[in-house]
PyMOL Python script that loads the backbone (N, CA, C, O; Angstrom):
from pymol import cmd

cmd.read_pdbstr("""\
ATOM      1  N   UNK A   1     102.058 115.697  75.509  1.00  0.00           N
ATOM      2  CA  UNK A   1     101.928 116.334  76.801  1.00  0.00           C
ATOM      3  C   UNK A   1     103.162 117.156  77.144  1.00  0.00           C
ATOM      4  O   UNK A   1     102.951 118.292  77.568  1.00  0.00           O
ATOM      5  N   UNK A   2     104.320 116.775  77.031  1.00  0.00           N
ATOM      6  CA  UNK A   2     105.432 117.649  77.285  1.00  0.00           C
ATOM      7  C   UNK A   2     105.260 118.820  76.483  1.00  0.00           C
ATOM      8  O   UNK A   2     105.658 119.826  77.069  1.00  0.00           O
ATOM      9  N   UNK A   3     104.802 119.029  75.343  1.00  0.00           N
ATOM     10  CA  UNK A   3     104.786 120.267  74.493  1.00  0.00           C
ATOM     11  C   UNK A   3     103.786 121.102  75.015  1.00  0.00           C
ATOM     12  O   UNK A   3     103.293 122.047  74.399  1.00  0.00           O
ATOM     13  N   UNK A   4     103.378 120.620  76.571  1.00  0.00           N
ATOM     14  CA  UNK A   4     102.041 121.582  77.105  1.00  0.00           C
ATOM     15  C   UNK A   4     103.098 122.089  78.157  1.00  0.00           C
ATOM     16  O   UNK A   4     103.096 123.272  78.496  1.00  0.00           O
ATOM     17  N   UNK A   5     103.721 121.464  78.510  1.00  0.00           N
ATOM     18  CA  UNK A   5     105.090 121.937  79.895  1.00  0.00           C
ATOM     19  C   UNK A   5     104.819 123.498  80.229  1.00  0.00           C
ATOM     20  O   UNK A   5     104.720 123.933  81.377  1.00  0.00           O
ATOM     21  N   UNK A   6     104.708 124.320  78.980  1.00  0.00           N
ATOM     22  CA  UNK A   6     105.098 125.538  79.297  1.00  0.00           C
ATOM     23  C   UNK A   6     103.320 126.644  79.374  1.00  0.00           C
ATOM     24  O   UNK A   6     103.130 127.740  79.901  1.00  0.00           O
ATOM     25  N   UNK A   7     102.361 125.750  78.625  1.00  0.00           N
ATOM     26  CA  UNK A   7     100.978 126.600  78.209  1.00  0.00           C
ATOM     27  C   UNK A   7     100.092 125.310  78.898  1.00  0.00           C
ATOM     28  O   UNK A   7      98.977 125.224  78.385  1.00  0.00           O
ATOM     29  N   UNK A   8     100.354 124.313  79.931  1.00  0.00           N
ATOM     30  CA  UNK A   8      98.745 123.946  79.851  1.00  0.00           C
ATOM     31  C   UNK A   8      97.317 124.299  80.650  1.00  0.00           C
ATOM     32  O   UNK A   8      96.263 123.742  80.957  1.00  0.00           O
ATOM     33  N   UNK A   9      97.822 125.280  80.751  1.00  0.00           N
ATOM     34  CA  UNK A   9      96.239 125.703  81.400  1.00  0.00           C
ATOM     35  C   UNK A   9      94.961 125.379  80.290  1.00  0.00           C
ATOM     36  O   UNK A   9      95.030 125.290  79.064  1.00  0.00           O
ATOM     37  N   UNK A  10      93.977 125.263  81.038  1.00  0.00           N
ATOM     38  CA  UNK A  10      92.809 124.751  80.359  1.00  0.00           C
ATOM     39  C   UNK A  10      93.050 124.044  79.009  1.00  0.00           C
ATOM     40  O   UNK A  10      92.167 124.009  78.152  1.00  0.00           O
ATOM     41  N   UNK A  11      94.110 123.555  78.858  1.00  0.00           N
ATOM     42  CA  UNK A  11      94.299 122.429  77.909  1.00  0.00           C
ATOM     43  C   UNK A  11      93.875 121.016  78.025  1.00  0.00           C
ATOM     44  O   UNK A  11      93.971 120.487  79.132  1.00  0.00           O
ATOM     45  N   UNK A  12      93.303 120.164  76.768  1.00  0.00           N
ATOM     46  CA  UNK A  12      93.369 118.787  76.704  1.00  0.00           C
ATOM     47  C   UNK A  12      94.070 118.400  76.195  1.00  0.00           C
ATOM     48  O   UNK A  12      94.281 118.579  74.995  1.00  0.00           O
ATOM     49  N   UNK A  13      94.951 117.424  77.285  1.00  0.00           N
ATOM     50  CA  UNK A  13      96.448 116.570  76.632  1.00  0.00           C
ATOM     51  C   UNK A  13      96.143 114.906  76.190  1.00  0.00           C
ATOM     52  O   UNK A  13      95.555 113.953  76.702  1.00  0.00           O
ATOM     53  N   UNK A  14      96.818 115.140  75.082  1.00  0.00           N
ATOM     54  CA  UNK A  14      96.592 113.942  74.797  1.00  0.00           C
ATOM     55  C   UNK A  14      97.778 113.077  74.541  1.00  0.00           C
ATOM     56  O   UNK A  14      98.684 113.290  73.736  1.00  0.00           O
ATOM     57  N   UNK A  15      97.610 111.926  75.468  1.00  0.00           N
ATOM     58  CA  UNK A  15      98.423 110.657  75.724  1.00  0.00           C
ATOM     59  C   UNK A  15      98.286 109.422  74.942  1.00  0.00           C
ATOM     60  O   UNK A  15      97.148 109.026  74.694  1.00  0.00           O
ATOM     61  N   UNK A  16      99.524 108.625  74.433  1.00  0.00           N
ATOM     62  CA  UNK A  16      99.350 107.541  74.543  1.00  0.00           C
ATOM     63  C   UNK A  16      99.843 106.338  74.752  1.00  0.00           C
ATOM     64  O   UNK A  16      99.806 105.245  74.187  1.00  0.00           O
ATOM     65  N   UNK A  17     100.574 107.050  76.226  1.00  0.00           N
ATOM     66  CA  UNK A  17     101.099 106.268  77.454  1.00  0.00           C
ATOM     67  C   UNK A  17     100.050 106.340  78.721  1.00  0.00           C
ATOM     68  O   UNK A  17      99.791 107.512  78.999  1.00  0.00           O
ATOM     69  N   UNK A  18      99.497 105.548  79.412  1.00  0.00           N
ATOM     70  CA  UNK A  18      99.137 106.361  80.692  1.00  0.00           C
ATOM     71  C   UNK A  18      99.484 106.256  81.802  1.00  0.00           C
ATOM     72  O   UNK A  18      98.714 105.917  82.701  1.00  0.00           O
ATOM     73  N   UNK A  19     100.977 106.581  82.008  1.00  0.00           N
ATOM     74  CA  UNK A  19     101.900 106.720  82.751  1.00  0.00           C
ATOM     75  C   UNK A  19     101.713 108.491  83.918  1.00  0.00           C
ATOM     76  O   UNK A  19     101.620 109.279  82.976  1.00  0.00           O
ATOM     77  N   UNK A  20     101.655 109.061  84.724  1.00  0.00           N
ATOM     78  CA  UNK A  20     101.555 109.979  85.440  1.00  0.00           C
ATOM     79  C   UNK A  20     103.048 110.507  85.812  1.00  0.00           C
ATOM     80  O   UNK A  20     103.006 111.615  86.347  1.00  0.00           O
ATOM     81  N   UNK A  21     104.282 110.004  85.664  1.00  0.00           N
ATOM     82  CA  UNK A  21     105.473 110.349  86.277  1.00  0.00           C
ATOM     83  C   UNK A  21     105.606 111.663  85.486  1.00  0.00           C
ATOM     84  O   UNK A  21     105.781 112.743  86.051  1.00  0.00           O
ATOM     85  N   UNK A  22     105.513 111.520  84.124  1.00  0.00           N
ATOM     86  CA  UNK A  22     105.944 112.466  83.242  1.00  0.00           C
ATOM     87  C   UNK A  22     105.156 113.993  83.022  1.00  0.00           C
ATOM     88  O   UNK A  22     105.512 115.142  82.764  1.00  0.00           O
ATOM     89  N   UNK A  23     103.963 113.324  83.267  1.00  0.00           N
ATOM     90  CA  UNK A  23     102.940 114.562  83.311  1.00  0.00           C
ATOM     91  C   UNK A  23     102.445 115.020  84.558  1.00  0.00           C
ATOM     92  O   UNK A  23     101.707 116.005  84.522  1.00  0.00           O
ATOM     93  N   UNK A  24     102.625 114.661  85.318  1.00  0.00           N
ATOM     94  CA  UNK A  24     102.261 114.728  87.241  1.00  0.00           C
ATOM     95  C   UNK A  24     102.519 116.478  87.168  1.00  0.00           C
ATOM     96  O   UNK A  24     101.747 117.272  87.705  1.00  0.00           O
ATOM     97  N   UNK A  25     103.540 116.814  86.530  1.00  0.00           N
ATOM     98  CA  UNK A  25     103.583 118.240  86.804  1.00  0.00           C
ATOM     99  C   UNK A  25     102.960 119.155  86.502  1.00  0.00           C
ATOM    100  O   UNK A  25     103.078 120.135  87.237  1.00  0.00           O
ATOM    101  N   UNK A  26     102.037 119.263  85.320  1.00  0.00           N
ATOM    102  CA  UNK A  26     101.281 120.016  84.506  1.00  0.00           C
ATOM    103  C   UNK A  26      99.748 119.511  84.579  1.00  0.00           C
ATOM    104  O   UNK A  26      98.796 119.965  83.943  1.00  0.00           O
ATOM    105  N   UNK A  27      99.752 118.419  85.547  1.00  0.00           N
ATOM    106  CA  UNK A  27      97.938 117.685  85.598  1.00  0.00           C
ATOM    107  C   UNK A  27      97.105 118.747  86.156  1.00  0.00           C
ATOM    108  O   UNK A  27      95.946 118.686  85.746  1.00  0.00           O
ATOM    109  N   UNK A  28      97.327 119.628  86.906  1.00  0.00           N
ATOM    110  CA  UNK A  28      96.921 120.494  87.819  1.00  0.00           C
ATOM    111  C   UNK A  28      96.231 121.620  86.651  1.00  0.00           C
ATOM    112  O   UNK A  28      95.328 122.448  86.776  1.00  0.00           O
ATOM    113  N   UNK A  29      96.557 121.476  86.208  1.00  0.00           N
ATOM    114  CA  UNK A  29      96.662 123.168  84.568  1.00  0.00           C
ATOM    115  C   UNK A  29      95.997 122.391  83.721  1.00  0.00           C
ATOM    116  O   UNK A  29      95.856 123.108  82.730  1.00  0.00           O
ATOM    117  N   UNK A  30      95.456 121.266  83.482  1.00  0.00           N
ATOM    118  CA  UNK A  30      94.769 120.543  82.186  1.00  0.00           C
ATOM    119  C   UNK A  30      93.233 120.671  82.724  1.00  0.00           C
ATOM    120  O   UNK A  30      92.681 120.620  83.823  1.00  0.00           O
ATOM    121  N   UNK A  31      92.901 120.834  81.594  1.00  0.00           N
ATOM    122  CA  UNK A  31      91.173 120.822  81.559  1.00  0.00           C
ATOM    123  C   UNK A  31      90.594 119.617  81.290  1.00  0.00           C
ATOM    124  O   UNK A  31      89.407 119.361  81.493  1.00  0.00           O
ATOM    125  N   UNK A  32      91.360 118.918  80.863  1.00  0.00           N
ATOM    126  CA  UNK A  32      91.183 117.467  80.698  1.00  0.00           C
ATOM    127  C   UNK A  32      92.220 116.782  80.139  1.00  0.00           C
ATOM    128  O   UNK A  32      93.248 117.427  79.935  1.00  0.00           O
ATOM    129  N   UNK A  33      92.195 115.549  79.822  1.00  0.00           N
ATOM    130  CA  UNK A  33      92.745 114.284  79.385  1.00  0.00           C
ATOM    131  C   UNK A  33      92.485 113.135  78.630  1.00  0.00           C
ATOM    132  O   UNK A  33      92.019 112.175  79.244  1.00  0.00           O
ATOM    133  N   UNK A  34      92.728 113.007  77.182  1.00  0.00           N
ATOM    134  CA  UNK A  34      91.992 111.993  76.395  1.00  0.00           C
ATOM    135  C   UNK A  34      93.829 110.844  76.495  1.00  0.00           C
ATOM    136  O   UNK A  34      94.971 111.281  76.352  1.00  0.00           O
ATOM    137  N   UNK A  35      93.463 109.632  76.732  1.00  0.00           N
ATOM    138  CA  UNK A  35      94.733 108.689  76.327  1.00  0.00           C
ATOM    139  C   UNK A  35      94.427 107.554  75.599  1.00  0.00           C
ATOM    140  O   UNK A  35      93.287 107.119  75.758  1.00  0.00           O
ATOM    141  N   UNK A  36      95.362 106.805  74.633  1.00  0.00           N
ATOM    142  CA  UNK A  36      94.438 105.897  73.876  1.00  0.00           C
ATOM    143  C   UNK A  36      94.650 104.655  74.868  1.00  0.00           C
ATOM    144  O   UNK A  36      93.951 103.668  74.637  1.00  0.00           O
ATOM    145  N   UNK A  37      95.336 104.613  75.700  1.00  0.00           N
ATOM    146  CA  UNK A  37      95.197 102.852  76.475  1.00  0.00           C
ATOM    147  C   UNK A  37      94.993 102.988  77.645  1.00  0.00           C
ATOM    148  O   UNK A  37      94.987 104.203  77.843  1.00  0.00           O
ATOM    149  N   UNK A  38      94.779 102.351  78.756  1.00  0.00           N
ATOM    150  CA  UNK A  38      94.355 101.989  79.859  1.00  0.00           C
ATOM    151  C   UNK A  38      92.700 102.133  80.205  1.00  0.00           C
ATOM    152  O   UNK A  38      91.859 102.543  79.405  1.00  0.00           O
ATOM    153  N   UNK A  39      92.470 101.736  81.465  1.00  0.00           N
ATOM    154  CA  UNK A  39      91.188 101.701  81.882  1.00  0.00           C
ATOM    155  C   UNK A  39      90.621 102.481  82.779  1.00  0.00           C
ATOM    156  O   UNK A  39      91.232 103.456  83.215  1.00  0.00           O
ATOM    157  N   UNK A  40      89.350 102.168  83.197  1.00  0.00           N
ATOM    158  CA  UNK A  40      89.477 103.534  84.502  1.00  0.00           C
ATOM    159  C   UNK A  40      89.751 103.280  85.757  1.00  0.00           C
ATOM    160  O   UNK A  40      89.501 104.057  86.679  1.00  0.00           O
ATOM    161  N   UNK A  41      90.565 101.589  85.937  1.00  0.00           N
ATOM    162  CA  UNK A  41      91.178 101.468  87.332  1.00  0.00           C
ATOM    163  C   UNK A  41      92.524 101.423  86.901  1.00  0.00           C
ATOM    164  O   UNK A  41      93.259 100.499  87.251  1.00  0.00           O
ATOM    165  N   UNK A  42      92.948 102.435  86.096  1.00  0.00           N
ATOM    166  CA  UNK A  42      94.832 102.433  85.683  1.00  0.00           C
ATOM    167  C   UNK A  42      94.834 103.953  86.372  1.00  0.00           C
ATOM    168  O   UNK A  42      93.988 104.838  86.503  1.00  0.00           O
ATOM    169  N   UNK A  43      96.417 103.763  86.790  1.00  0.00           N
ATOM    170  CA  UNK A  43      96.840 104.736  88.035  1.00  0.00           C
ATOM    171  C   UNK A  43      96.400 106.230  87.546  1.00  0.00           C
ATOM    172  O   UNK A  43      95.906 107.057  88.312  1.00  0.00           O
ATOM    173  N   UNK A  44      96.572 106.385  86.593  1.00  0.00           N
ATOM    174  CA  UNK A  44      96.137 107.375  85.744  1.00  0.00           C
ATOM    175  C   UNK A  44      94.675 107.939  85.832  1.00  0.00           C
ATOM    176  O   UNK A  44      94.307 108.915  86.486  1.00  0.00           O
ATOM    177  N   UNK A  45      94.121 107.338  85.247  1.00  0.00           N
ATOM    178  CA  UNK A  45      92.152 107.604  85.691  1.00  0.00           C
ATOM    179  C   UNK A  45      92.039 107.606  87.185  1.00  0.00           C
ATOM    180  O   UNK A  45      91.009 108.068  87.676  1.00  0.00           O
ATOM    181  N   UNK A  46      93.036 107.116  88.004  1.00  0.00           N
ATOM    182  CA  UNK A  46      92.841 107.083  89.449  1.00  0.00           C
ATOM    183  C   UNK A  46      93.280 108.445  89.980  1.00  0.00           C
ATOM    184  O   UNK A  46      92.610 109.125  90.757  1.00  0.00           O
ATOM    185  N   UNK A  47      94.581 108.805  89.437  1.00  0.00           N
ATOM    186  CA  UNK A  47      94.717 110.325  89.721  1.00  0.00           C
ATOM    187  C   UNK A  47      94.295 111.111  89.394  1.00  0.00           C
ATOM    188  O   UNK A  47      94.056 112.077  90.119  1.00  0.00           O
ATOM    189  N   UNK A  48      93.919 111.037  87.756  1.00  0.00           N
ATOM    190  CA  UNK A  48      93.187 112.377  87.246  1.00  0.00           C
ATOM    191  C   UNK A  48      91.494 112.494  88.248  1.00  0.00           C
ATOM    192  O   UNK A  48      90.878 113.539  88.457  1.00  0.00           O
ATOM    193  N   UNK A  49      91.146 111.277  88.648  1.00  0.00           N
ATOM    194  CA  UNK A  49      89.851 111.448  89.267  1.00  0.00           C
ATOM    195  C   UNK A  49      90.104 112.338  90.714  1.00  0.00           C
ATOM    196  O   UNK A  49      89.169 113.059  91.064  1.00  0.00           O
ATOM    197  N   UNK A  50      91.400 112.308  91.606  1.00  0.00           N
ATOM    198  CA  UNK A  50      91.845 112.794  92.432  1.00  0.00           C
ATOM    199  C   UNK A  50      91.495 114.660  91.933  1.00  0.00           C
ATOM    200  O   UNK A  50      90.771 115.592  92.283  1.00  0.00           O
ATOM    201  N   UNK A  51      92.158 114.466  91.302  1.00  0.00           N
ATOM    202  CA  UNK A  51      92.345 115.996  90.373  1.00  0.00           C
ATOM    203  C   UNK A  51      91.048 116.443  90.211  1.00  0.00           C
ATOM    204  O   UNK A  51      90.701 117.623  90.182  1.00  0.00           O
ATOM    205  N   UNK A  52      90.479 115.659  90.126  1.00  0.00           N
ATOM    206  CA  UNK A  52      88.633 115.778  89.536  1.00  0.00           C
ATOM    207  C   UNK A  52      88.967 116.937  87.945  1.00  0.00           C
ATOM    208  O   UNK A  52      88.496 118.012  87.573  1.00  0.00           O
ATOM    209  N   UNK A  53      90.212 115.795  87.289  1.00  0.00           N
ATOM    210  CA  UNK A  53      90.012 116.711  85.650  1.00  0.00           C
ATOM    211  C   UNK A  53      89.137 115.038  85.026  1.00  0.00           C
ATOM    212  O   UNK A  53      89.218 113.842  85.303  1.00  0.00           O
ATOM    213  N   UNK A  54      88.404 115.843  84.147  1.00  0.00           N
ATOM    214  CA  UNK A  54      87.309 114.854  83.294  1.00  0.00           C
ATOM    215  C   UNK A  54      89.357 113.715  82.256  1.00  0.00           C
ATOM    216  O   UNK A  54      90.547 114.005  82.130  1.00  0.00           O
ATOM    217  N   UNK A  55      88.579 112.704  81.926  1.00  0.00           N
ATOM    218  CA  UNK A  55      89.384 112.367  80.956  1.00  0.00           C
ATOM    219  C   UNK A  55      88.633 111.132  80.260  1.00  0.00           C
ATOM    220  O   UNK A  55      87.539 110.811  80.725  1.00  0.00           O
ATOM    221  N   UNK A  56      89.003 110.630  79.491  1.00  0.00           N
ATOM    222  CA  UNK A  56      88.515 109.143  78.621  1.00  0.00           C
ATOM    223  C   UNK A  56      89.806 108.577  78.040  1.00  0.00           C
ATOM    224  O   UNK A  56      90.688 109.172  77.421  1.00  0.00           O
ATOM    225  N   UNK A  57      89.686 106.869  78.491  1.00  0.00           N
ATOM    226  CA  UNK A  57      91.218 106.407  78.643  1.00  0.00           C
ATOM    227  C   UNK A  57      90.852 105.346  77.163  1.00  0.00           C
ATOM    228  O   UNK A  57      89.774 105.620  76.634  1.00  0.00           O
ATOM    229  N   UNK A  58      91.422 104.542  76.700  1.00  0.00           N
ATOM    230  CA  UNK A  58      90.874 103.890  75.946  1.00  0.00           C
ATOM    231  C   UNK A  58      90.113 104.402  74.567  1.00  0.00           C
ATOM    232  O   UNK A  58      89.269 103.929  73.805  1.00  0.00           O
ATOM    233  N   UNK A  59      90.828 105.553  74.658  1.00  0.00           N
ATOM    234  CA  UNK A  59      90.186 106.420  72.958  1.00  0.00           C
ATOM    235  C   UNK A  59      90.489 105.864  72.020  1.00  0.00           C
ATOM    236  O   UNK A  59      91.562 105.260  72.022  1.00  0.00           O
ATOM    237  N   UNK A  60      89.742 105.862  70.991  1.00  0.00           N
ATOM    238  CA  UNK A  60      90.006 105.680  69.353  1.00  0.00           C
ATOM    239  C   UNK A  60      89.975 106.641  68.665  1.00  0.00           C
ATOM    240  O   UNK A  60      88.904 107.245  68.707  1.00  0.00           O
ATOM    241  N   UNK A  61      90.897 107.136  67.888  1.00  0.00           N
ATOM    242  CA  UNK A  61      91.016 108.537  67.176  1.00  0.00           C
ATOM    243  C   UNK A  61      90.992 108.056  65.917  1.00  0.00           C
ATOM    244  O   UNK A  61      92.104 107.790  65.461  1.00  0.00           O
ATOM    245  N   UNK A  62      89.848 107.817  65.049  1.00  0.00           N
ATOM    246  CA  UNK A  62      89.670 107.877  63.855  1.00  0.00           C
ATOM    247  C   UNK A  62      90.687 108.352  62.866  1.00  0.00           C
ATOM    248  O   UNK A  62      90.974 107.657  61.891  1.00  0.00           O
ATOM    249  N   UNK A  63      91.331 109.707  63.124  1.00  0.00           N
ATOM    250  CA  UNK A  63      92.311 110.512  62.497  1.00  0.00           C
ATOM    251  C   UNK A  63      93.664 109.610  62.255  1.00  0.00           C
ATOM    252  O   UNK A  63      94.037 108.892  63.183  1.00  0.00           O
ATOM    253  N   UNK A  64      94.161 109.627  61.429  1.00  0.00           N
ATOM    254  CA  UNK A  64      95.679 108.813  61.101  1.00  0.00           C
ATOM    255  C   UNK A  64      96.630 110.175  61.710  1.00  0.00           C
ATOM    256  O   UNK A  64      97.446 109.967  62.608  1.00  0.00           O
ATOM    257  N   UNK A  65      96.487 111.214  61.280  1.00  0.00           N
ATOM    258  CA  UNK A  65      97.081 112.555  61.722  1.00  0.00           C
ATOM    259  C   UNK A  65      96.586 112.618  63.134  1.00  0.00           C
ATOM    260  O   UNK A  65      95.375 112.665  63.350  1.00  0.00           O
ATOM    261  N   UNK A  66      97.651 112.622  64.314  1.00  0.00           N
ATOM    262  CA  UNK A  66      97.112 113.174  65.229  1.00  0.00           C
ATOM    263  C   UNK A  66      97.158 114.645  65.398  1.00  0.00           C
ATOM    264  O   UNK A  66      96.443 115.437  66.012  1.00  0.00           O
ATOM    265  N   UNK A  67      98.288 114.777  64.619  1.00  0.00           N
ATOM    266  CA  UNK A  67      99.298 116.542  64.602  1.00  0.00           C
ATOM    267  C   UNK A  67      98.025 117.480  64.344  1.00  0.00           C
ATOM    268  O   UNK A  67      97.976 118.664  64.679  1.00  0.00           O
ATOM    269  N   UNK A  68      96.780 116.620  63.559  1.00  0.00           N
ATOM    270  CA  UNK A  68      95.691 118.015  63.028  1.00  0.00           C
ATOM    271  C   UNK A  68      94.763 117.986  64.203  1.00  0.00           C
ATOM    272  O   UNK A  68      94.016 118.907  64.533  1.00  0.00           O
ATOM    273  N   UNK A  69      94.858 117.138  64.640  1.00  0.00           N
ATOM    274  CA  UNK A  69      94.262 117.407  66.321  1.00  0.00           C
ATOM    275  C   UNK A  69      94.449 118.923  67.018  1.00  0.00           C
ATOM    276  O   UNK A  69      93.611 119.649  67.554  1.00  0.00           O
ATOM    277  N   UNK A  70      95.656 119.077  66.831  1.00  0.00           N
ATOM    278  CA  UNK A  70      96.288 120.515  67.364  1.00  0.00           C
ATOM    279  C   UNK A  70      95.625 121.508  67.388  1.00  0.00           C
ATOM    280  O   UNK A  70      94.941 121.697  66.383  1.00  0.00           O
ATOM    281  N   UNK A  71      95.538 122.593  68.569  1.00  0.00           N
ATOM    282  CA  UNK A  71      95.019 123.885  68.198  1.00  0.00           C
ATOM    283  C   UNK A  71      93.401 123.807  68.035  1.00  0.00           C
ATOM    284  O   UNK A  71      92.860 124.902  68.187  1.00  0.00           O
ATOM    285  N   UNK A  72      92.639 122.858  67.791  1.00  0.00           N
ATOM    286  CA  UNK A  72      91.470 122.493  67.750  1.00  0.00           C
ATOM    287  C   UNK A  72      90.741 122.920  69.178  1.00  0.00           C
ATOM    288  O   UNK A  72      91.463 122.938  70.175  1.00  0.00           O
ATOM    289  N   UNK A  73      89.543 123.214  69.297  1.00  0.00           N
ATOM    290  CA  UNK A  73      88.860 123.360  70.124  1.00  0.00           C
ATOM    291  C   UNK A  73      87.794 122.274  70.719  1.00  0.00           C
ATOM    292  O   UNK A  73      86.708 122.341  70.143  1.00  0.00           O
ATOM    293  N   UNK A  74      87.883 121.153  71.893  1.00  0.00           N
ATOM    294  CA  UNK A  74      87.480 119.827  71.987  1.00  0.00           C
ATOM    295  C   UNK A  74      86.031 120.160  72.886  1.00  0.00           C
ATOM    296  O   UNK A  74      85.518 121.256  73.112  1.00  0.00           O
ATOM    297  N   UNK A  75      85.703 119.159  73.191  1.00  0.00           N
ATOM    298  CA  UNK A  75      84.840 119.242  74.457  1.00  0.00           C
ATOM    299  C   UNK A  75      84.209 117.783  74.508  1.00  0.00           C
ATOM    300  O   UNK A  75      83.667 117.237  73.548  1.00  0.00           O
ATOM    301  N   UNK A  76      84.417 117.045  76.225  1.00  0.00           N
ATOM    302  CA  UNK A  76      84.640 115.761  76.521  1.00  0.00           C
ATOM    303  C   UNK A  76      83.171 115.607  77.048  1.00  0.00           C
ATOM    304  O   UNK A  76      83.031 116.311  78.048  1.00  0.00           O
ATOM    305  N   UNK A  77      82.139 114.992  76.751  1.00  0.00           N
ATOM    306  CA  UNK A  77      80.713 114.763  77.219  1.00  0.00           C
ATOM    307  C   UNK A  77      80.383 113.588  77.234  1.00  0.00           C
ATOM    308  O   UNK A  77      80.352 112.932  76.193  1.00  0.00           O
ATOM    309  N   UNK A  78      80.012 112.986  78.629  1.00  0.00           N
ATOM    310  CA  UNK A  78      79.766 111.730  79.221  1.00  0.00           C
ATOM    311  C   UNK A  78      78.039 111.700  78.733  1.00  0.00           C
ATOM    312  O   UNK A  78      77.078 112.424  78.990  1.00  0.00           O
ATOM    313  N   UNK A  79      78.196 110.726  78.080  1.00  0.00           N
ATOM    314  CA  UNK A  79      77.112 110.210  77.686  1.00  0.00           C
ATOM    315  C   UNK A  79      76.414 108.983  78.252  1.00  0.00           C
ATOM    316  O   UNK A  79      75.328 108.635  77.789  1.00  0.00           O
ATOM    317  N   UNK A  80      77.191 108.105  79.550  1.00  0.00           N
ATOM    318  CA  UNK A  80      76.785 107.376  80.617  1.00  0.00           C
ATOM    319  C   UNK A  80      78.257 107.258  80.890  1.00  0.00           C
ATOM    320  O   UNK A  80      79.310 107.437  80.278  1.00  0.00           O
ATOM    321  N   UNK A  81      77.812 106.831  82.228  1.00  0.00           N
ATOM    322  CA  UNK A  81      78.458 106.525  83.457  1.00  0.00           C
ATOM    323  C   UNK A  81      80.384 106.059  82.987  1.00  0.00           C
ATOM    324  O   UNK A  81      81.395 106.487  83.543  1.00  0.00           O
ATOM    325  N   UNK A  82      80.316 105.350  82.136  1.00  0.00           N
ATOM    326  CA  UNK A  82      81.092 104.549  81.536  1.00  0.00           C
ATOM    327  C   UNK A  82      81.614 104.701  79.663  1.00  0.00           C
ATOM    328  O   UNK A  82      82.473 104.235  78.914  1.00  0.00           O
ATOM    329  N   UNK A  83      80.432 105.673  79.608  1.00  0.00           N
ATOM    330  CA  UNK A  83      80.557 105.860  78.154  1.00  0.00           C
ATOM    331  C   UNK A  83      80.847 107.395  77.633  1.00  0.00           C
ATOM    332  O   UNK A  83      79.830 108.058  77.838  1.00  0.00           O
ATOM    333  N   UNK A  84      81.716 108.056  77.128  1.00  0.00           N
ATOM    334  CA  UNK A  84      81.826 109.565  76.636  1.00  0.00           C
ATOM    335  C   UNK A  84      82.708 109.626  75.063  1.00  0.00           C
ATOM    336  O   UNK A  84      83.401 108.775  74.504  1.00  0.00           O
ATOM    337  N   UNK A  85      82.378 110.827  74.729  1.00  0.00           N
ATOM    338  CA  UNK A  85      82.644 111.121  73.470  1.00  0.00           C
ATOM    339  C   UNK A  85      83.625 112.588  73.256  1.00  0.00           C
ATOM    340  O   UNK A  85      83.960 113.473  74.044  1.00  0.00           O
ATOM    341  N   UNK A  86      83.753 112.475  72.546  1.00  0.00           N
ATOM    342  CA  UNK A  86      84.795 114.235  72.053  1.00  0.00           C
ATOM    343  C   UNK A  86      84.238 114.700  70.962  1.00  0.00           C
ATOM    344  O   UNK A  86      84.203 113.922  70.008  1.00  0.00           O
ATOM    345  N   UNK A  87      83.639 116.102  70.784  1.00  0.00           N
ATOM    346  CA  UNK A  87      83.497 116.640  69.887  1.00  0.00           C
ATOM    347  C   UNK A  87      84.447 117.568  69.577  1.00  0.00           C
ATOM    348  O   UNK A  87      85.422 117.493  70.324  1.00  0.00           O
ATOM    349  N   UNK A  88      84.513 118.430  68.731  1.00  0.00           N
ATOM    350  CA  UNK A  88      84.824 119.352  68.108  1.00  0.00           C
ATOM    351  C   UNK A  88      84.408 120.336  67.115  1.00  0.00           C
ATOM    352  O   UNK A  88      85.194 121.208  66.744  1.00  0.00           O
TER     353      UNK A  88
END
""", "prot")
cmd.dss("prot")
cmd.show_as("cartoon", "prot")
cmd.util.cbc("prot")
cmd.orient("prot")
């Protein structure tokens, strides 16, 4: 997320802290938010819902590389209430 500091407009940042102090500044400019821990009553899912940016907390990234994540083109689709996925 800090390496978005300077470009995140319509970006998805990806966390895996879900801490808000650090990123509070750039939440506004994200198109979304994937993080691998917390839930959706962690302060985090509580603000980004404020924000009304989509996110999914509790991800599993198959990938050992997250770095090839990069530059990729995502898209976050709720498949129930409680349940969503990431394509690419």
């Amino acid at each position: 997320m800090i390496n978005l500091f300077d470009c995140a407009e319509g970006k998805i940042g990806l966390v895996e802290d879900s801490g808000t102090t650090t990123h509070g500044p750039i939440l506004s400019d994200l198109a979304g938010v994937l993080c691998t821990t917390g839930t959706a009553g962690s302060h985090l899912a509580i603000v980004l819902r404020e924000f009304e940016i989509p996110c999914i907390l509790g991800l599993h990234i198959i990938s050992d590389d997250k770095s090839s994540l990069n530059g990729k083109k995502y898209k976050i689709v709720t498949v129930e209430e409680d349940n969503s996925s990431v394509f690419y």
